[in-house]
C-alpha positions as CSV (number, residue, x, y, z in Angstrom):
1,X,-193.3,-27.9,200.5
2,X,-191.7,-28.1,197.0
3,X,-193.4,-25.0,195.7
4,X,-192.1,-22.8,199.0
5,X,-188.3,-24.2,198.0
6,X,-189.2,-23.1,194.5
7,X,-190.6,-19.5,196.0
8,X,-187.4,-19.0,197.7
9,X,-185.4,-19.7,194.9
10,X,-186.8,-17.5,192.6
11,X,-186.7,-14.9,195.2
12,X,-182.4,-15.1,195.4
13,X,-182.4,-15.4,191.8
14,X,-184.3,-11.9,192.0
15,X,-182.6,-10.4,194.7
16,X,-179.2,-11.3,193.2
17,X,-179.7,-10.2,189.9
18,X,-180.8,-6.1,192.0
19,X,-177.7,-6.4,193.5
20,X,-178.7,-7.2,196.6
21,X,-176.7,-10.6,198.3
22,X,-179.4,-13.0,200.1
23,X,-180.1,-12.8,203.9
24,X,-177.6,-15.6,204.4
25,X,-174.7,-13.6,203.2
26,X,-175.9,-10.4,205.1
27,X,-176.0,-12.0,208.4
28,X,-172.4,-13.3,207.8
29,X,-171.1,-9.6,207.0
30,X,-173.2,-8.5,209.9
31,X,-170.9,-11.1,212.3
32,X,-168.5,-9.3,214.4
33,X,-165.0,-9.9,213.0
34,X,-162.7,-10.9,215.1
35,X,-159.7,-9.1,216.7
36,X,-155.9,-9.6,215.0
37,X,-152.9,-9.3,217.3
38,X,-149.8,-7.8,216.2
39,X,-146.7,-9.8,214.9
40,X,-145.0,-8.9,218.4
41,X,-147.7,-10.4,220.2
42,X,-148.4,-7.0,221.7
43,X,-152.0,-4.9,221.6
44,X,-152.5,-1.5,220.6
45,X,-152.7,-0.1,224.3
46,X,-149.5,-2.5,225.5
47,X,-147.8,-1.0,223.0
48,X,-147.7,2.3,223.7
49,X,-147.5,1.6,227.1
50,X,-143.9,0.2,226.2
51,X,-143.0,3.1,224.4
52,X,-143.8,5.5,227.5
53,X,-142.0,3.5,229.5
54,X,-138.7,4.0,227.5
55,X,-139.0,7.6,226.9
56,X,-139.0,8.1,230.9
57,X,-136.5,5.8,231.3
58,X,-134.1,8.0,229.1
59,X,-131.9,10.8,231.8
60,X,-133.4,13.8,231.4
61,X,-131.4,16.8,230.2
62,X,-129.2,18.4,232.6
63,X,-128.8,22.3,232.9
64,X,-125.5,23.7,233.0
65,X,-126.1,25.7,236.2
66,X,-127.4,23.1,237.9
67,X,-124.1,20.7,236.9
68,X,-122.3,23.3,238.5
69,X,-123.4,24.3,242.0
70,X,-123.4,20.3,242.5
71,X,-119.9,20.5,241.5
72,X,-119.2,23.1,243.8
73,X,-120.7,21.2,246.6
74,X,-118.9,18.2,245.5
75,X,-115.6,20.5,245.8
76,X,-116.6,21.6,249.1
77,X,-117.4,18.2,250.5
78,X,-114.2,17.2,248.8
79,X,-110.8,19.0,248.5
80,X,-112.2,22.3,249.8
81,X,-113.8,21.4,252.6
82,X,-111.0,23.0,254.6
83,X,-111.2,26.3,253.3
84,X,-115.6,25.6,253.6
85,X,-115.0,24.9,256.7
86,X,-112.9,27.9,257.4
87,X,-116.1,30.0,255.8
88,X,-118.4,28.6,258.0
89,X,-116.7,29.5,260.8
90,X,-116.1,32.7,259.8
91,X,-112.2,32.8,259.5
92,X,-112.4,33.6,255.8
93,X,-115.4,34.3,253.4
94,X,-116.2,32.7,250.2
95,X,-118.3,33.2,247.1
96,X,-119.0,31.7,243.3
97,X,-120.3,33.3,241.1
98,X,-121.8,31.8,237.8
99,X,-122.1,33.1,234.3
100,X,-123.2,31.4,230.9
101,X,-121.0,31.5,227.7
102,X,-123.1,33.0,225.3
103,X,-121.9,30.7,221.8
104,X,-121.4,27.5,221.7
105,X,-118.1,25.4,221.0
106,X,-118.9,25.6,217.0
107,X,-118.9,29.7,217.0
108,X,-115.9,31.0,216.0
109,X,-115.8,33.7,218.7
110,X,-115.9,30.6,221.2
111,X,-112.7,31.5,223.1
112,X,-113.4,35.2,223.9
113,X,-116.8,34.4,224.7
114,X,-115.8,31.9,227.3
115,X,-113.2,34.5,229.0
116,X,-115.6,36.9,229.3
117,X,-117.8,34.2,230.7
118,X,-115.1,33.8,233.6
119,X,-114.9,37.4,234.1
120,X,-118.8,37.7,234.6
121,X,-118.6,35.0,237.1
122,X,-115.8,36.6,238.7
123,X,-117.9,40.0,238.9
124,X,-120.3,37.9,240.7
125,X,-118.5,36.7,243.4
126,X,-117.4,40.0,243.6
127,X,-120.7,41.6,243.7
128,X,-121.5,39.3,247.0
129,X,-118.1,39.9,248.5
130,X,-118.8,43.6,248.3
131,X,-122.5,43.4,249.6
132,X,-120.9,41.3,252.7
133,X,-118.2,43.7,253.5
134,X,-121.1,46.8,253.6
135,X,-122.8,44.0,256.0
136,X,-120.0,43.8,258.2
137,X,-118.7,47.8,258.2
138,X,-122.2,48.5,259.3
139,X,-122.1,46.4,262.2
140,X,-118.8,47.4,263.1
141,X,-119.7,50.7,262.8
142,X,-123.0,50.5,264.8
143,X,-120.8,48.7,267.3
144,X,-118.6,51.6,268.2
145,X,-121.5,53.4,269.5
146,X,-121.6,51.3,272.6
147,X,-119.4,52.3,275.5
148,X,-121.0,49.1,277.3
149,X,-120.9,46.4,274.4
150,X,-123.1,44.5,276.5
151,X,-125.7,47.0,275.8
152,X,-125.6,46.4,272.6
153,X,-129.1,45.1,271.0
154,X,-128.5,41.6,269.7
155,X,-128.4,41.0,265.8
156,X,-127.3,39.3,263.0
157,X,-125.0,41.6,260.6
158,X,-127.3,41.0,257.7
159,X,-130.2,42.0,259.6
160,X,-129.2,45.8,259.6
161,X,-130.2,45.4,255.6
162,X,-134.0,45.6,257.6
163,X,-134.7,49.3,258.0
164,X,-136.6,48.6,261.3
165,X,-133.7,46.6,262.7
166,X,-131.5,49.3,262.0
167,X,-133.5,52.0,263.3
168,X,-134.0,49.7,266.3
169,X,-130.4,49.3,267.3
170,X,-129.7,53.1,266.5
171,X,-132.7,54.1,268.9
172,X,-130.9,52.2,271.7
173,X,-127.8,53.6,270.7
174,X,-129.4,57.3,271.4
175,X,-131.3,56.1,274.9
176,X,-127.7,55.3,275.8
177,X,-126.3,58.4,274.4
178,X,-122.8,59.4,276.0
179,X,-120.2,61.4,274.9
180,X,-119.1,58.8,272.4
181,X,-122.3,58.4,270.5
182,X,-122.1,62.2,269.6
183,X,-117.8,62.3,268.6
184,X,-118.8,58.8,266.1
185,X,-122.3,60.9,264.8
186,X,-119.8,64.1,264.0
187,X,-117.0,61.2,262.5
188,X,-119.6,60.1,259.9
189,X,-120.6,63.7,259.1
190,X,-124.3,63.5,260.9
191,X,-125.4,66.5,263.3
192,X,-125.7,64.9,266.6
193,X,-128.5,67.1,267.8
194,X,-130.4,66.9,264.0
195,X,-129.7,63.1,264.2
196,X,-131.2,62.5,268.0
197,X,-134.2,64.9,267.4
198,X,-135.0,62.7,264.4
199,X,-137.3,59.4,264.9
200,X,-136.4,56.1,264.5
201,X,-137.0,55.6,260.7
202,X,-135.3,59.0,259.7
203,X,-132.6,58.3,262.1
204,X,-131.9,54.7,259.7
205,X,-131.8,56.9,256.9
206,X,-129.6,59.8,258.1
207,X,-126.9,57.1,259.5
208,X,-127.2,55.3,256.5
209,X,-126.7,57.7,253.7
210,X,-123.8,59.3,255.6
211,X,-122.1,55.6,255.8
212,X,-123.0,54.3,252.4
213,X,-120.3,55.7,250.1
214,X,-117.6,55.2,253.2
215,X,-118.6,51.5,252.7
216,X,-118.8,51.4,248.7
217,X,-115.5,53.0,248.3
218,X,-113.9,50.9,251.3
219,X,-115.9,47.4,249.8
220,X,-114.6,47.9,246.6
221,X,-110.6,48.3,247.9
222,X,-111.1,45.6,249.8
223,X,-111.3,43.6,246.7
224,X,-108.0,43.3,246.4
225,X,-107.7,40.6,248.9
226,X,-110.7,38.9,247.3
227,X,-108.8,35.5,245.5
228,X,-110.0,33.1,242.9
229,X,-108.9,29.5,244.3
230,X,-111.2,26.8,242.1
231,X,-113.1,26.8,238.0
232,X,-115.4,24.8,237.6
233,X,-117.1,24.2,234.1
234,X,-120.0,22.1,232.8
235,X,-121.9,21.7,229.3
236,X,-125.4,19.4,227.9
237,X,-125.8,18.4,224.5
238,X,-126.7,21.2,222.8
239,X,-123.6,22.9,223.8
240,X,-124.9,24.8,226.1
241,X,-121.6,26.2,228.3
242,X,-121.5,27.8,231.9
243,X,-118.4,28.4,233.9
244,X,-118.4,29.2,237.8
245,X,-116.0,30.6,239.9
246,X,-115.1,30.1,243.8
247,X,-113.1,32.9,245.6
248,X,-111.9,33.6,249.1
249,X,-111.3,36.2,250.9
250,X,-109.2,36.7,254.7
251,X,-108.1,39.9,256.8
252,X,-104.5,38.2,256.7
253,X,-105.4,37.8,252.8
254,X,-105.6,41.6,252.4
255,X,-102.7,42.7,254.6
256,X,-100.5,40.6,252.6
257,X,-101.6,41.7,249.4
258,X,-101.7,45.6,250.7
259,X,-98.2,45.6,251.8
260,X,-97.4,43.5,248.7
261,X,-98.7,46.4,246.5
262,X,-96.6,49.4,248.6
263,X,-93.8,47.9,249.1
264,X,-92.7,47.8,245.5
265,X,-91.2,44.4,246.1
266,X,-89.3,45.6,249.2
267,X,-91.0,43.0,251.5
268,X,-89.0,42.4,254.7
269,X,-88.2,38.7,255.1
270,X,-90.1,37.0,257.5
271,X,-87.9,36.1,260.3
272,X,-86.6,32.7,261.1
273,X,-87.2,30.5,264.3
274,X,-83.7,30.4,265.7
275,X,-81.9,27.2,265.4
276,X,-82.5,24.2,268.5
277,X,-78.3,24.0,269.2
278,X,-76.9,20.3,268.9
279,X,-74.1,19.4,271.9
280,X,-72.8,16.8,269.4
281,X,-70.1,15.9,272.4
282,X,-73.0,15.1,274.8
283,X,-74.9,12.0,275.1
284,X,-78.3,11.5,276.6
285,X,-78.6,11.1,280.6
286,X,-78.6,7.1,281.4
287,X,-81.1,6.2,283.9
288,X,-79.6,4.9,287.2
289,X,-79.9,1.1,287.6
């Protein structure tokens, strides 16, 4: 027994002095170490489970354009809704148009920037009020080629944008041709006989280019009774700028302005509701007891 002790020994002694630690030190580095938990009490994975959290907790950026078509609904929910409602109903029509300010506040060309911002917007409420009044001059005109307007094909006036729809309501015009179907064909220019011997499609195409530039030129005087009535602007952080612009438009809206233009600020006065008379000496009939 002693001499295996003294065996073992010597073998330590041995092993330590090659630099290699005894089997009782090896199997204590070889012991899985246990885990140590942050000061905050928190593991690794909790952690950054925290951190996510936050970062979708923070409001995502908001674009400009977005700010603003919820402002305009906001506006037309709000004080507007009488002139939105007036649009829906088709009194009066109304359009926005958006455009970003190219700089931001810290450029020094900031200011004319922004009013040509306005203007763009402007242009594009324009640009829609134009495109609706070729809508509606097309259906008016289509219209007139009914004696019976009963006979009329049914359609929505945007639907005569469709090539097909048009040539549809055009080939029902012809089946009902009368006298007055060939004096509106020779009003727009178009060869009644050329324009019936065509089919459908070419038909569309014939009434169409001869109506086109009638509608362009009449769209665009028609702007004059096109009116800016509400701004709106709205911004993010990064100074990012965009401006939008609400305008209405009415058939009372353009006569005004028309005869406001030629008359050269020789209006005639609109006339007054004649006065209720007052009998100051009379008193009110008393009801018999």
């Amino acid at each position: 027994m002693m001499k295996k002790i003294f065996q073992q020994a010597t073998l330590a002694v041995a092993l330590t002095s090659l630099g290699i630690p005894p089997a009782s030190a090896t199997n204590t580095a070889s012991q899985p170490q246990t885990e140590t938990a942050p000061e905050n009490g928190m593991t690794a994975g909790e952690d950054a489970l925290d951190n996510a959290a936050v970062a979708a907790a923070q409001p995502a950026p908001v674009d400009p354009g977005v700010a603003l078509m919820e402002q305009i609904d906001d506006w037309k929910s709000g004080a507007g809704s009488s002139l939105a409602e007036k649009a829906e109903n088709g009194e009066i029509f109304m359009s926005e148009g958006i455009a970003v300010v190219k700089v931001t506040p810290e450029s020094r060309d900031w200011a004319d920037h922004r009013i040509l911002a306005y203007k763009e917007a402007l242009m594009g409420a324009q640009s829609q009020y134009i495109e609706w009044e070729g809508i509606r001059a097309r259906a008016e005109t289509l219209s007139r080629f009914f004696d019976d307007r009963t006979q009329m094909p049914s359609f929505e006036p945007g639907e005569l944008q469709n090539t097909s729809k048009l040539a549809e309501v055009l080939d029902k015009a012809v089946a009902l041709a009368g006298g007055l179907l060939d004096e509106k064909l020779v009003e727009l220019g178009i060869d009644p006989a050329e324009f019936k011997a065509a089919p459908p499609e070419k038909r569309a195409q014939i009434f169409e280019n001869s109506i086109s530039e009638k509608i362009a030129v009449s769209a665009r005087a028609s702007l004059i009774g096109l009116v800016p009535v509400k701004t709106f602007e709205a911004n993010d952080a990064d100074g990012n700028h965009a401006i939008a612009v609400v305008a209405v438009a009415s058939n009372k809206m353009r006569q005004f302005i028309y005869e406001m233009k030629n008359s050269r600020g020789d209006m005639a006065p609109v006339p007054k509701r004649p006065a209720r008379s007052r009998c100051m000496s009379c008193s009110p009939p008393t009801s018999k007891p």
